[in-house]
PDB file of N, CA, C, O and CB in Angstrom:
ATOM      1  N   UNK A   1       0.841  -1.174   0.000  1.00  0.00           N
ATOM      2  CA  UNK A   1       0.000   0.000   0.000  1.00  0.00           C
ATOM      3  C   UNK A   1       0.888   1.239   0.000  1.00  0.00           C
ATOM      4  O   UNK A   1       1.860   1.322   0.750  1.00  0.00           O
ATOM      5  CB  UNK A   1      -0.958  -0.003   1.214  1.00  0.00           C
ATOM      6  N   UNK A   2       0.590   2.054  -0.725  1.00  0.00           N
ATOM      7  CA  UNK A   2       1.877   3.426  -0.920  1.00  0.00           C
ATOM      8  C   UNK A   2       1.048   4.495  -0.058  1.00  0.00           C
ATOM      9  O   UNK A   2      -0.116   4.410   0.335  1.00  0.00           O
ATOM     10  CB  UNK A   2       2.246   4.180  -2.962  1.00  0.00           C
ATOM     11  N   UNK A   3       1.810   5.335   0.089  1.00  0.00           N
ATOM     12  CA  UNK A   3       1.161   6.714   0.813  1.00  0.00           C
ATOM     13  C   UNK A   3       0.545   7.373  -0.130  1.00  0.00           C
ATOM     14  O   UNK A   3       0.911   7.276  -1.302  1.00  0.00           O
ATOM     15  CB  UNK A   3       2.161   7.757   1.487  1.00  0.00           C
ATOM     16  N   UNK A   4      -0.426   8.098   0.227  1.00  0.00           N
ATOM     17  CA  UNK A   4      -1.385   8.860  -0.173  1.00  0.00           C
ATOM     18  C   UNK A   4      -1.075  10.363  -0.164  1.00  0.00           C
ATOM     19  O   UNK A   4      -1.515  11.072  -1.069  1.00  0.00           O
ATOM     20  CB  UNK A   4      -2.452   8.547   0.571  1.00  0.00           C
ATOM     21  N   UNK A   5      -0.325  10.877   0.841  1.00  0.00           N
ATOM     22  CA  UNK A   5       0.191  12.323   1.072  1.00  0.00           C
ATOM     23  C   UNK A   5       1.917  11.797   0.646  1.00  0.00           C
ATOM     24  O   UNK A   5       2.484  10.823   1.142  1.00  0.00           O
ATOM     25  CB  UNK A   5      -0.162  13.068   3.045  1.00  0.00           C
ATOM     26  N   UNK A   6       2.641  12.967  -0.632  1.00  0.00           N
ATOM     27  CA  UNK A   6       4.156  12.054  -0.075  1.00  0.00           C
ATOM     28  C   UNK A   6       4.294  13.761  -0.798  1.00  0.00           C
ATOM     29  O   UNK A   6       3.444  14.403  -1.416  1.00  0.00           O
ATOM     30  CB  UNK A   6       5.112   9.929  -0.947  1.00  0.00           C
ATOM     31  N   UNK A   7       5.726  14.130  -0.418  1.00  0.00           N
ATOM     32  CA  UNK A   7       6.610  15.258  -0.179  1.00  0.00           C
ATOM     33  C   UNK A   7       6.610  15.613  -1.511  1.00  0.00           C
ATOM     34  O   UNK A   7       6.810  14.894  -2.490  1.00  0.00           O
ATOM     35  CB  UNK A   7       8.037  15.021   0.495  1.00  0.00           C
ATOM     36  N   UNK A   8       6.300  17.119  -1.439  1.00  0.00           N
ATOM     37  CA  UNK A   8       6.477  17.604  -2.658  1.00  0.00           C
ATOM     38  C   UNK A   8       7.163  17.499  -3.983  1.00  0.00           C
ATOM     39  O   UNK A   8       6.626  17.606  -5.085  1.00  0.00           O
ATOM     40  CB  UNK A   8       6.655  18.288  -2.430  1.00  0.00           C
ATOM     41  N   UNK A   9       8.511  17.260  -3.707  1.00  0.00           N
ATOM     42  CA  UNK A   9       9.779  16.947  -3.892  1.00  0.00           C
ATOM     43  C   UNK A   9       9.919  15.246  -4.824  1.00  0.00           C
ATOM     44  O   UNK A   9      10.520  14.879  -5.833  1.00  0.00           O
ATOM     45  CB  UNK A   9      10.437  17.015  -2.262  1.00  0.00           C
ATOM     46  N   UNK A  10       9.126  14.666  -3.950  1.00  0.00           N
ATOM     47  CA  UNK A  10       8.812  13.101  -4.799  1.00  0.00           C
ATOM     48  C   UNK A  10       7.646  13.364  -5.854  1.00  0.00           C
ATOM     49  O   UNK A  10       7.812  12.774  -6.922  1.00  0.00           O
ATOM     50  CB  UNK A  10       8.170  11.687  -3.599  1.00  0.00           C
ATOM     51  N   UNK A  11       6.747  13.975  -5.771  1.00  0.00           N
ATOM     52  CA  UNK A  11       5.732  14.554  -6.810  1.00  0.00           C
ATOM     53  C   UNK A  11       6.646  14.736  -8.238  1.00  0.00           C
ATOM     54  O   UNK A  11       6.669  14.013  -9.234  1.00  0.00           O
ATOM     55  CB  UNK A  11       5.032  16.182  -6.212  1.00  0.00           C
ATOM     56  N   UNK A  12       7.198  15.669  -8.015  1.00  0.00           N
ATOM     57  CA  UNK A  12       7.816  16.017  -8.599  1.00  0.00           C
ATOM     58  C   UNK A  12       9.415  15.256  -9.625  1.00  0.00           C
ATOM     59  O   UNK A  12       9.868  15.753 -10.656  1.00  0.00           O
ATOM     60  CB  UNK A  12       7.769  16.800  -7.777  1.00  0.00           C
ATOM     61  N   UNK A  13       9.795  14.355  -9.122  1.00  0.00           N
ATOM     62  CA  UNK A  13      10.339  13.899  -9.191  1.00  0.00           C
ATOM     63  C   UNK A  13       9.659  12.340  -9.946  1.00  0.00           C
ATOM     64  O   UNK A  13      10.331  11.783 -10.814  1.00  0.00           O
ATOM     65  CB  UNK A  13      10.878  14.215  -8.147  1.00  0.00           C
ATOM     66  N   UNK A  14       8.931  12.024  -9.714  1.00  0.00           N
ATOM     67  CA  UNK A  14       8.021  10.638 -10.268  1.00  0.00           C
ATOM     68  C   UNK A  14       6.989  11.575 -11.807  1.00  0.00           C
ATOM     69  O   UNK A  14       6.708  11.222 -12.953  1.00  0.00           O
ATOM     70  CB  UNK A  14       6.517   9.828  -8.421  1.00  0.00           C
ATOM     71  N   UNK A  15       6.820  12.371 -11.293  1.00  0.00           N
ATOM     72  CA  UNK A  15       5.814  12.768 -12.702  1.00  0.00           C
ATOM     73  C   UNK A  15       6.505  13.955 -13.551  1.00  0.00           C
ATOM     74  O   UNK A  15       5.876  14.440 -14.491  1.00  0.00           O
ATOM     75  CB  UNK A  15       4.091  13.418 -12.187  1.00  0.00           C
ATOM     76  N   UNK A  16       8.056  14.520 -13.162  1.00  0.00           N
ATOM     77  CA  UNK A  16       9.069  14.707 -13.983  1.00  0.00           C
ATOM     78  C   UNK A  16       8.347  15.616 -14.442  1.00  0.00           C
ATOM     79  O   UNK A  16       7.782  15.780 -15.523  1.00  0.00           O
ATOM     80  CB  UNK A  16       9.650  13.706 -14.816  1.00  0.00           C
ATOM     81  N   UNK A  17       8.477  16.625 -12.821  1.00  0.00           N
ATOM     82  CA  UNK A  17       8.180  18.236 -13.494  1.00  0.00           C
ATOM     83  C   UNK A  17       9.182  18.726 -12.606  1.00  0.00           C
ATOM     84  O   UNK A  17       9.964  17.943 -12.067  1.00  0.00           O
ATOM     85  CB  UNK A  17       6.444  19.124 -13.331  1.00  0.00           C
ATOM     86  N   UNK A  18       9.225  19.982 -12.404  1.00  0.00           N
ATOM     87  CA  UNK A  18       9.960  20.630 -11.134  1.00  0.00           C
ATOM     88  C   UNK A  18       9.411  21.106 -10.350  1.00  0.00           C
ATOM     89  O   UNK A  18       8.302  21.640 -10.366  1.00  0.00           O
ATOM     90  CB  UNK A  18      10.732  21.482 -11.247  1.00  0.00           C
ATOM     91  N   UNK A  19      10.551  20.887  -9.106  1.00  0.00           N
ATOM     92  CA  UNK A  19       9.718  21.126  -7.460  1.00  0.00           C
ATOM     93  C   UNK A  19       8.991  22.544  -7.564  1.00  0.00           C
ATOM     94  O   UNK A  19       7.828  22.677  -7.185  1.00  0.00           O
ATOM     95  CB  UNK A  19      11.011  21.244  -5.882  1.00  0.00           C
ATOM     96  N   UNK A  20       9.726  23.580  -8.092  1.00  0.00           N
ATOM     97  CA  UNK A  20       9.281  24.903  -8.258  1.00  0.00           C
ATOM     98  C   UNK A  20       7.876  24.991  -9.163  1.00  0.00           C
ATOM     99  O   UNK A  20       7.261  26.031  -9.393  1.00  0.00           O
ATOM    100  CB  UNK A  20      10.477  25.705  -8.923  1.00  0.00           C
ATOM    101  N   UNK A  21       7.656  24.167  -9.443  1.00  0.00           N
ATOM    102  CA  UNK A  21       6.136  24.246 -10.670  1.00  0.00           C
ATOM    103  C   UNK A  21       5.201  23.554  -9.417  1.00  0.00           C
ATOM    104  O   UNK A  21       4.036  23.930  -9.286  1.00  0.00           O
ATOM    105  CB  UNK A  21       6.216  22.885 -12.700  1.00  0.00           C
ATOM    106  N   UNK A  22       5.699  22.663  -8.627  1.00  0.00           N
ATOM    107  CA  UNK A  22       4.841  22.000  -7.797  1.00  0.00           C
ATOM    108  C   UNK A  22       4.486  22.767  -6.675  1.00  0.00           C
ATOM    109  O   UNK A  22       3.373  22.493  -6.225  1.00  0.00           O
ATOM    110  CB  UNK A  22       5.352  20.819  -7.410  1.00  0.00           C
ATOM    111  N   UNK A  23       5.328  23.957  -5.895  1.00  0.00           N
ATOM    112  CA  UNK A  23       5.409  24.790  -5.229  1.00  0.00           C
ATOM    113  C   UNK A  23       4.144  26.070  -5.595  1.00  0.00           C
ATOM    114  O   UNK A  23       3.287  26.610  -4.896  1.00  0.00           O
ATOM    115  CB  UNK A  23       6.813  25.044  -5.326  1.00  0.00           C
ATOM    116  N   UNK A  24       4.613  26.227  -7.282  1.00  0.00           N
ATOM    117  CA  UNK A  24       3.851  27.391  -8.081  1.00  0.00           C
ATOM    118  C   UNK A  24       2.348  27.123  -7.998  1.00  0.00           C
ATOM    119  O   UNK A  24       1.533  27.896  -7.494  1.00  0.00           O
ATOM    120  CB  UNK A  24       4.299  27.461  -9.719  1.00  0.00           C
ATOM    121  N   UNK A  25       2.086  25.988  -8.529  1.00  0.00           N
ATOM    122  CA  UNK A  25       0.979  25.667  -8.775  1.00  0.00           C
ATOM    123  C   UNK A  25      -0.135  25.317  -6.979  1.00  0.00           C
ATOM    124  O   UNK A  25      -1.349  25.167  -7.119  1.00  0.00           O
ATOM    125  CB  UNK A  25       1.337  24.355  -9.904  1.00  0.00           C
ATOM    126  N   UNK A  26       0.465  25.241  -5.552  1.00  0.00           N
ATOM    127  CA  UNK A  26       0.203  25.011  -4.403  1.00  0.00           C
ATOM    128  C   UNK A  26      -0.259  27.359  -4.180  1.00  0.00           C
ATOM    129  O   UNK A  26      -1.211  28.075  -3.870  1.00  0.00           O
ATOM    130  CB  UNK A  26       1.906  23.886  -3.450  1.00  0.00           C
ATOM    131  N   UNK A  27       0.641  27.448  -4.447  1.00  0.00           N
ATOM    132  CA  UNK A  27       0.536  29.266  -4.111  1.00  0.00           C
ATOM    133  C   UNK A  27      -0.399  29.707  -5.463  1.00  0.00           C
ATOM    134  O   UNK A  27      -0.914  30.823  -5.397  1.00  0.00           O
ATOM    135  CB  UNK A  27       2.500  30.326  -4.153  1.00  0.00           C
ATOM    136  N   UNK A  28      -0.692  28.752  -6.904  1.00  0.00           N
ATOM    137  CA  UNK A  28      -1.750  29.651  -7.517  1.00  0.00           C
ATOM    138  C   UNK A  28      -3.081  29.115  -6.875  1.00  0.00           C
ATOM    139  O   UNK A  28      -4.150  29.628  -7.202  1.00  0.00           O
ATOM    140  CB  UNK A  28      -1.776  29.580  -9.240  1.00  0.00           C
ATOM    141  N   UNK A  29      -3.041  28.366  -6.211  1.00  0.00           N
ATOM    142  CA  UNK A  29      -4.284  27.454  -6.236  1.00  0.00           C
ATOM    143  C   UNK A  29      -4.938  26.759  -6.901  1.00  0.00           C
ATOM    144  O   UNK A  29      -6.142  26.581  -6.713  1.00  0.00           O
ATOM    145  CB  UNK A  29      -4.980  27.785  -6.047  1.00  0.00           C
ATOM    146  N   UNK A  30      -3.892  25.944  -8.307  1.00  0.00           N
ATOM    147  CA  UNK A  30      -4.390  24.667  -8.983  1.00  0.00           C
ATOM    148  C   UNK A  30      -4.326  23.515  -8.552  1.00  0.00           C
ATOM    149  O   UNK A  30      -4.962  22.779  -9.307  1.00  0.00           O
ATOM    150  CB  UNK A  30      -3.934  24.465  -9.982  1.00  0.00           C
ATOM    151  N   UNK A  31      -3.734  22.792  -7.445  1.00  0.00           N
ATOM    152  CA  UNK A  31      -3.364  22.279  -6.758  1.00  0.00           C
ATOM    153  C   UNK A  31      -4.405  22.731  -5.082  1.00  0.00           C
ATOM    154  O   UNK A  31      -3.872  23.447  -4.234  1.00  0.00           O
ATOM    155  CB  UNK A  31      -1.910  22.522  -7.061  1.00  0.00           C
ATOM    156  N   UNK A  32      -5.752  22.216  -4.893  1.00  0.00           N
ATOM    157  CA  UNK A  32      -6.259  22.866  -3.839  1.00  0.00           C
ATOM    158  C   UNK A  32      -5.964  22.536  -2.828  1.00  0.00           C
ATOM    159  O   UNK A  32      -5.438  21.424  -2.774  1.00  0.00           O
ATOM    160  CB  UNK A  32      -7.292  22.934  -3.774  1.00  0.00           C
ATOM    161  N   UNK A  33      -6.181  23.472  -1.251  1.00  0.00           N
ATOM    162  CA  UNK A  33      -5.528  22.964   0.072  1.00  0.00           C
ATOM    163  C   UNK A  33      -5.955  21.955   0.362  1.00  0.00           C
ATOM    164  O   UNK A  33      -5.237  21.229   1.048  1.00  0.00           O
ATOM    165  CB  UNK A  33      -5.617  23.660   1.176  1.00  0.00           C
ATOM    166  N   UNK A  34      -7.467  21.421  -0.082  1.00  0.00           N
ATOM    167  CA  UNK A  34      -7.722  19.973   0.556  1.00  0.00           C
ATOM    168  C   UNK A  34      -6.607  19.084   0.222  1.00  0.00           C
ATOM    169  O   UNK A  34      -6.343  18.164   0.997  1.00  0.00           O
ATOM    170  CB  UNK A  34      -9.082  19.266   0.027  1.00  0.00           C
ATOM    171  N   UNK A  35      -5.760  19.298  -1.102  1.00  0.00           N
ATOM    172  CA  UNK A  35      -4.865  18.452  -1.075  1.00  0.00           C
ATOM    173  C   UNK A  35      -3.527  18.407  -0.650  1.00  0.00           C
ATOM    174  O   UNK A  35      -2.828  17.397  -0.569  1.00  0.00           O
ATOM    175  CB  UNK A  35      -4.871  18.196  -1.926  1.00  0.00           C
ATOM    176  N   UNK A  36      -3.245  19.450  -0.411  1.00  0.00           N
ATOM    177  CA  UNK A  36      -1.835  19.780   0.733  1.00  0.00           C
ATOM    178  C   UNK A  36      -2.003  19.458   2.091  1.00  0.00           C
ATOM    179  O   UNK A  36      -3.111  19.373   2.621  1.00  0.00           O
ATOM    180  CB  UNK A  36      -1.419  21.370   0.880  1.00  0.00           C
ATOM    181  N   UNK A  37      -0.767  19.250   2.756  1.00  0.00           N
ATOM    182  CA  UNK A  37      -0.428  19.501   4.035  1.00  0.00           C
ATOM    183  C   UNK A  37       0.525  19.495   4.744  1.00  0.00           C
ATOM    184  O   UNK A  37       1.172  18.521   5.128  1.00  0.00           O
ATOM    185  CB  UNK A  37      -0.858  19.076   4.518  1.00  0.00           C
ATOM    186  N   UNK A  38       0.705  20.804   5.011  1.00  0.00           N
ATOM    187  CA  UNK A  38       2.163  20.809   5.697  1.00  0.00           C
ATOM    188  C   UNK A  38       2.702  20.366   7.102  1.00  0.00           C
ATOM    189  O   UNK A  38       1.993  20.551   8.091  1.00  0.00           O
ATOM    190  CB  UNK A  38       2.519  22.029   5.706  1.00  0.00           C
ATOM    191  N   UNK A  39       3.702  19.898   7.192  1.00  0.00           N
ATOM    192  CA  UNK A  39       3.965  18.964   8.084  1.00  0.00           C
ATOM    193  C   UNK A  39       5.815  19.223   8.473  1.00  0.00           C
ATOM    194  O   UNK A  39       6.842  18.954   7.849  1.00  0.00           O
ATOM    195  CB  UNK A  39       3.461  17.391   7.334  1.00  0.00           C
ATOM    196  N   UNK A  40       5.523  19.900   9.868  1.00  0.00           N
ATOM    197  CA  UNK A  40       7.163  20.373   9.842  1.00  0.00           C
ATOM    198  C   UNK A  40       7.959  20.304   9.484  1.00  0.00           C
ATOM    199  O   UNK A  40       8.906  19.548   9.704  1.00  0.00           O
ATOM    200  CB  UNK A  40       7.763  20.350  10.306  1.00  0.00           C
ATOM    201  N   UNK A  41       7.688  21.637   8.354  1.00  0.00           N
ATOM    202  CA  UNK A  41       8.345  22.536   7.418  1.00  0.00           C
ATOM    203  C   UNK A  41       8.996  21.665   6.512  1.00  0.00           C
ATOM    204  O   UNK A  41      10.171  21.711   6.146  1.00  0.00           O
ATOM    205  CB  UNK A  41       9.315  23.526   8.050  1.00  0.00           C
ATOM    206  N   UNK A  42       7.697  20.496   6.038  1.00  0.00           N
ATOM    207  CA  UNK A  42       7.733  19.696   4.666  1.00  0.00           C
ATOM    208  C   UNK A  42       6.117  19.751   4.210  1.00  0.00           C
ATOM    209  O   UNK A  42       5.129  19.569   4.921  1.00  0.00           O
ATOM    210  CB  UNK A  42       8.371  17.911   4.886  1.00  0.00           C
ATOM    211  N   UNK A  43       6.205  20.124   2.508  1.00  0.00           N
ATOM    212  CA  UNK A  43       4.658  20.029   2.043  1.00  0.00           C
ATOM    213  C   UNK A  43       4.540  18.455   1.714  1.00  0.00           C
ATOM    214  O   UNK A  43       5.471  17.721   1.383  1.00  0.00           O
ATOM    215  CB  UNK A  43       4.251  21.092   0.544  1.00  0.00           C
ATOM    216  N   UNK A  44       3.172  18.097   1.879  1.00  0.00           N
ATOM    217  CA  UNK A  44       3.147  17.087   0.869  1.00  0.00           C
ATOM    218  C   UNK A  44       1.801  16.976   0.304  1.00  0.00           C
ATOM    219  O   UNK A  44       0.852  17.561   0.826  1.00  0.00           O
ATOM    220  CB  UNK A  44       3.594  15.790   1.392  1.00  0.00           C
ATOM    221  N   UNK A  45       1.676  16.227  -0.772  1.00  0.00           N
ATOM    222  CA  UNK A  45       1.089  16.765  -1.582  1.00  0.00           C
ATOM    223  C   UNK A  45      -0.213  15.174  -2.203  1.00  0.00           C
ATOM    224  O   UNK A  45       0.221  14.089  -2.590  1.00  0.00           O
ATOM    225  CB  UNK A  45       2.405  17.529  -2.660  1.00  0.00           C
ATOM    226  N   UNK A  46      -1.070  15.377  -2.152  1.00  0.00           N
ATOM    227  CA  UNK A  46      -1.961  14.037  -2.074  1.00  0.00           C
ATOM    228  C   UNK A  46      -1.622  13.596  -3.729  1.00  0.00           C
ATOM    229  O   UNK A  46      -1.898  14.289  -4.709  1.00  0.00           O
ATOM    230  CB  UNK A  46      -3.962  14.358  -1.628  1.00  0.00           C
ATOM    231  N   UNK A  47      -1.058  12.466  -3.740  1.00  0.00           N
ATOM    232  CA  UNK A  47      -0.808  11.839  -4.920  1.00  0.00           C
ATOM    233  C   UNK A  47      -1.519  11.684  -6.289  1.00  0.00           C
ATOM    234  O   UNK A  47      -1.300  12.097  -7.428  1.00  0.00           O
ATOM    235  CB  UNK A  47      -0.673  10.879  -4.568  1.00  0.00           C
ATOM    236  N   UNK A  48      -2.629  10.778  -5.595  1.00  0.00           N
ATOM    237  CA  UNK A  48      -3.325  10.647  -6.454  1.00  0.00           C
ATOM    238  C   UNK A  48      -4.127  11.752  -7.264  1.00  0.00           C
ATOM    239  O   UNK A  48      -4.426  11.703  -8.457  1.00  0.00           O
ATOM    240  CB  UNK A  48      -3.901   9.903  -5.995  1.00  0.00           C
ATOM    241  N   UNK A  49      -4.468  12.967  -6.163  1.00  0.00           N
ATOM    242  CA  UNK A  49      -5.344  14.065  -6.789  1.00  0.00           C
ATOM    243  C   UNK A  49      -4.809  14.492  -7.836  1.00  0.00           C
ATOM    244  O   UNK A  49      -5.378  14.634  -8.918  1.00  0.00           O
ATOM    245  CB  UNK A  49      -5.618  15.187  -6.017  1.00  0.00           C
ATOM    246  N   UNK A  50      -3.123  14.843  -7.466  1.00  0.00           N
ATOM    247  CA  UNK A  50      -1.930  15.365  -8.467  1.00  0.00           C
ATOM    248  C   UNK A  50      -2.251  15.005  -9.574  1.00  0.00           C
ATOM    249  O   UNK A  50      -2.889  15.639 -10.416  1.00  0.00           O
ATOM    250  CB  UNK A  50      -0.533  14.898  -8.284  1.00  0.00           C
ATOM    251  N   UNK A  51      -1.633  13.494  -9.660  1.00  0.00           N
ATOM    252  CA  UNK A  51      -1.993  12.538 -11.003  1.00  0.00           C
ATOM    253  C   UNK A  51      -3.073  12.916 -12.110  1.00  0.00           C
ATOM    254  O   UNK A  51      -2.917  13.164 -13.305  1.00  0.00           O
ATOM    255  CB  UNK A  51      -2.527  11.179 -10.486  1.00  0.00           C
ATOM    256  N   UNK A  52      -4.376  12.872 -11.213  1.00  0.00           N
ATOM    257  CA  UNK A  52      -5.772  13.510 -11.804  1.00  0.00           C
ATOM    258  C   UNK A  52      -5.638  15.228 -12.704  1.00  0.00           C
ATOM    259  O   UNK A  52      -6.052  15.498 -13.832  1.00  0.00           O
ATOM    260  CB  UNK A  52      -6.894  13.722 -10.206  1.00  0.00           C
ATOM    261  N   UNK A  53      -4.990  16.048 -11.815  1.00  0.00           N
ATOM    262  CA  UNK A  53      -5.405  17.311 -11.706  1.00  0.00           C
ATOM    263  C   UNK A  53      -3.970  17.494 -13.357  1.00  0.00           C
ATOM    264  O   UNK A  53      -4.197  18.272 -14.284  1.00  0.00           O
ATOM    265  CB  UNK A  53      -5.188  18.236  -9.651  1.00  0.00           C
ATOM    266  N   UNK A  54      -2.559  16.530 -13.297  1.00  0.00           N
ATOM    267  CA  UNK A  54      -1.829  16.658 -14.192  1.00  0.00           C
ATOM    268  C   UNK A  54      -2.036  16.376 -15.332  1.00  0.00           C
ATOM    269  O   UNK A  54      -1.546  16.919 -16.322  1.00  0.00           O
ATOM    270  CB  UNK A  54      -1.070  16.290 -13.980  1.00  0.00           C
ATOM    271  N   UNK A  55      -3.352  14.833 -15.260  1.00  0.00           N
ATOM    272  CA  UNK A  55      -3.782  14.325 -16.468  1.00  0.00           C
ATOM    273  C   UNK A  55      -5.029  15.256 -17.269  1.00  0.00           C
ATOM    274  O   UNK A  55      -5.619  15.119 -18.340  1.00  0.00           O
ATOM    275  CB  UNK A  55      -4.243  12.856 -16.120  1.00  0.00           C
ATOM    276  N   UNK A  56      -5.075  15.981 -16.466  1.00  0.00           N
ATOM    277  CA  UNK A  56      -6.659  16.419 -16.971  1.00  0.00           C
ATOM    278  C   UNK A  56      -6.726  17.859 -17.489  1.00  0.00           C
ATOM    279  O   UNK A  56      -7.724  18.413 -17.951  1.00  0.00           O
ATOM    280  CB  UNK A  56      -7.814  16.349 -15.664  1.00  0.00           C
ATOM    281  N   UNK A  57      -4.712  18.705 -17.242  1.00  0.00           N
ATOM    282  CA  UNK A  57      -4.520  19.527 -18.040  1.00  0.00           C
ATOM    283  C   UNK A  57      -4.723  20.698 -17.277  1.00  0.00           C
ATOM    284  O   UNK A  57      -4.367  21.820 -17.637  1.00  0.00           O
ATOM    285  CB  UNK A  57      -5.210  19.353 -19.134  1.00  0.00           C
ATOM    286  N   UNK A  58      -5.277  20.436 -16.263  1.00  0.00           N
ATOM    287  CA  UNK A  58      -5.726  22.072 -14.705  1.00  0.00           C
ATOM    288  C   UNK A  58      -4.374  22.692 -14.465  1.00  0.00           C
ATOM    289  O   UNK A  58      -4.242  23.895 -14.244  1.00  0.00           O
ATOM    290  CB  UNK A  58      -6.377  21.377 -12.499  1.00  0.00           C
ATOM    291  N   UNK A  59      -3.305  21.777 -14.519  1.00  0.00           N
ATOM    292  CA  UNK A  59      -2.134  22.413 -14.298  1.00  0.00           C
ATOM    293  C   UNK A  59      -1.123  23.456 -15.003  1.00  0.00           C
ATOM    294  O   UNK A  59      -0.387  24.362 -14.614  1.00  0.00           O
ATOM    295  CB  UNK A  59      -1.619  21.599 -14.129  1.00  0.00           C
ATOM    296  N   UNK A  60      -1.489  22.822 -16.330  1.00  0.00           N
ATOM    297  CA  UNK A  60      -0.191  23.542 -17.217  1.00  0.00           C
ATOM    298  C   UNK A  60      -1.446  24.514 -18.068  1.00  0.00           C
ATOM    299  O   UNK A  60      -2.545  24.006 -18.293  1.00  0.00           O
ATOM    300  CB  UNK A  60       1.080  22.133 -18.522  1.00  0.00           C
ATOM    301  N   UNK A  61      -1.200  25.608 -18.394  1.00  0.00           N
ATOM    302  CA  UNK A  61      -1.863  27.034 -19.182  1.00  0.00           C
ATOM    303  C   UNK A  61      -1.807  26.223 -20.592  1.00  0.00           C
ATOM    304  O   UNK A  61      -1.152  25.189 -20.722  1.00  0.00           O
ATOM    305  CB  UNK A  61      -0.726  28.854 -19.134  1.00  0.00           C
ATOM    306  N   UNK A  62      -2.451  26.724 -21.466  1.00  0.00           N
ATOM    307  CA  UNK A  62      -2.327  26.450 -22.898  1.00  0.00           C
ATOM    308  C   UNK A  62      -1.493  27.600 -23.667  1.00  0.00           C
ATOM    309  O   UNK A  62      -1.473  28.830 -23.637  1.00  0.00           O
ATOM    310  CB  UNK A  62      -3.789  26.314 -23.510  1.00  0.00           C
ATOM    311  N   UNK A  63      -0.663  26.354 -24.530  1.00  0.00           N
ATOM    312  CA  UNK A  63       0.024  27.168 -24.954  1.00  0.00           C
ATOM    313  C   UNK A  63      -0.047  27.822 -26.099  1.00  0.00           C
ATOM    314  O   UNK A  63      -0.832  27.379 -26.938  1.00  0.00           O
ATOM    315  CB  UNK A  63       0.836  26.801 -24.870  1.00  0.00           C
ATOM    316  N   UNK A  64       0.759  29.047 -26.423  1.00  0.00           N
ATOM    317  CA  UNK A  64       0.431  30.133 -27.093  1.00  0.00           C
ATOM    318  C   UNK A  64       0.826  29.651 -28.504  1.00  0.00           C
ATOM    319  O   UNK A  64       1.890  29.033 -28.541  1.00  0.00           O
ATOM    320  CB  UNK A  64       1.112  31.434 -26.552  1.00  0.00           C
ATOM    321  N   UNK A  65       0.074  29.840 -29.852  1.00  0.00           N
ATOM    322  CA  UNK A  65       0.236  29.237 -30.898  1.00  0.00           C
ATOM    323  C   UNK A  65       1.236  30.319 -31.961  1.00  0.00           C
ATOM    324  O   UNK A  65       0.903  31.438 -32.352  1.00  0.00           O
ATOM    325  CB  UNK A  65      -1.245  28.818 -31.371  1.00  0.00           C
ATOM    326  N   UNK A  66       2.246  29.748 -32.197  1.00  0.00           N
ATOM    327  CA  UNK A  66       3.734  30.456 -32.820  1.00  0.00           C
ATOM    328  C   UNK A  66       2.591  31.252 -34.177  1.00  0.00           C
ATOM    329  O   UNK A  66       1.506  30.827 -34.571  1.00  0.00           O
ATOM    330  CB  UNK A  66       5.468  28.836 -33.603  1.00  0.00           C
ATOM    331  N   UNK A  67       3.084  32.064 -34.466  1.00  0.00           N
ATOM    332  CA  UNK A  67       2.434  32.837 -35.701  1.00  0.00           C
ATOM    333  C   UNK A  67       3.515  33.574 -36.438  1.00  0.00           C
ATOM    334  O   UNK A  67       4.442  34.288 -36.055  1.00  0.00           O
ATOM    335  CB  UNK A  67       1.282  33.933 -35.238  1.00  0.00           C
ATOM    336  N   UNK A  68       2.913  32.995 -38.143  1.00  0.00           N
ATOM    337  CA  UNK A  68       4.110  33.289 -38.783  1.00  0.00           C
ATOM    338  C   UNK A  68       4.128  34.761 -39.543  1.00  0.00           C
ATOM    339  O   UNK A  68       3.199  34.733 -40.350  1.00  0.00           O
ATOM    340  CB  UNK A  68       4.361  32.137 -39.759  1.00  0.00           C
ATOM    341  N   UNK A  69       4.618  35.674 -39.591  1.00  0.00           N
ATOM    342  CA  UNK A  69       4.697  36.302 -40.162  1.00  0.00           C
ATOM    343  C   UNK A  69       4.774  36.708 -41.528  1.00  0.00           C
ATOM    344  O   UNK A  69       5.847  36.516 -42.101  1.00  0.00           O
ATOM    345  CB  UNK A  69       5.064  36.403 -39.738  1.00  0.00           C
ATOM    346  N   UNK A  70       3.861  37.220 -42.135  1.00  0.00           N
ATOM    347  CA  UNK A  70       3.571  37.340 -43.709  1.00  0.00           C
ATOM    348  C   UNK A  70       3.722  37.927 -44.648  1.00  0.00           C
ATOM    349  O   UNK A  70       3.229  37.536 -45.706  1.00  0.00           O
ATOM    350  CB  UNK A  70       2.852  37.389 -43.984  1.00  0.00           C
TER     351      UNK A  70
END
């Protein structure tokens, strides 16, 4: 059985983004507090929601479409 809450830092590291995007996204509020919790002066971060919230695109902005000049 794996943990359900695990350190920001492993988030990050298993779904091969950076800690600082995992941090970013906790202070924009895409990532909601039900799913944080800090735990002397370590976040961690509910796994599975992550997974959900990464697959489903809430996380990353859309990106801006290159335009060519004519």
């Amino acid at each position: 059985m794996s943990a359900r809450f695990v350190k920001a830092s492993e988030i990050a590291e298993w779904f091969r983004v950076s800690r600082d995007a995992v941090y970013l996204w906790i202070r924009q509020g895409k990532i909601p507090s039900e799913c944080v919790i800090r735990i002397a002066g370590t976040v961690r971060v509910d796994k599975e929601e992550f997974e959900r919230l990464l697959r489903s695109g809430v996380l990353y902005g859309r990106r801006r479409q290159k335009t060519v000049a004519g």
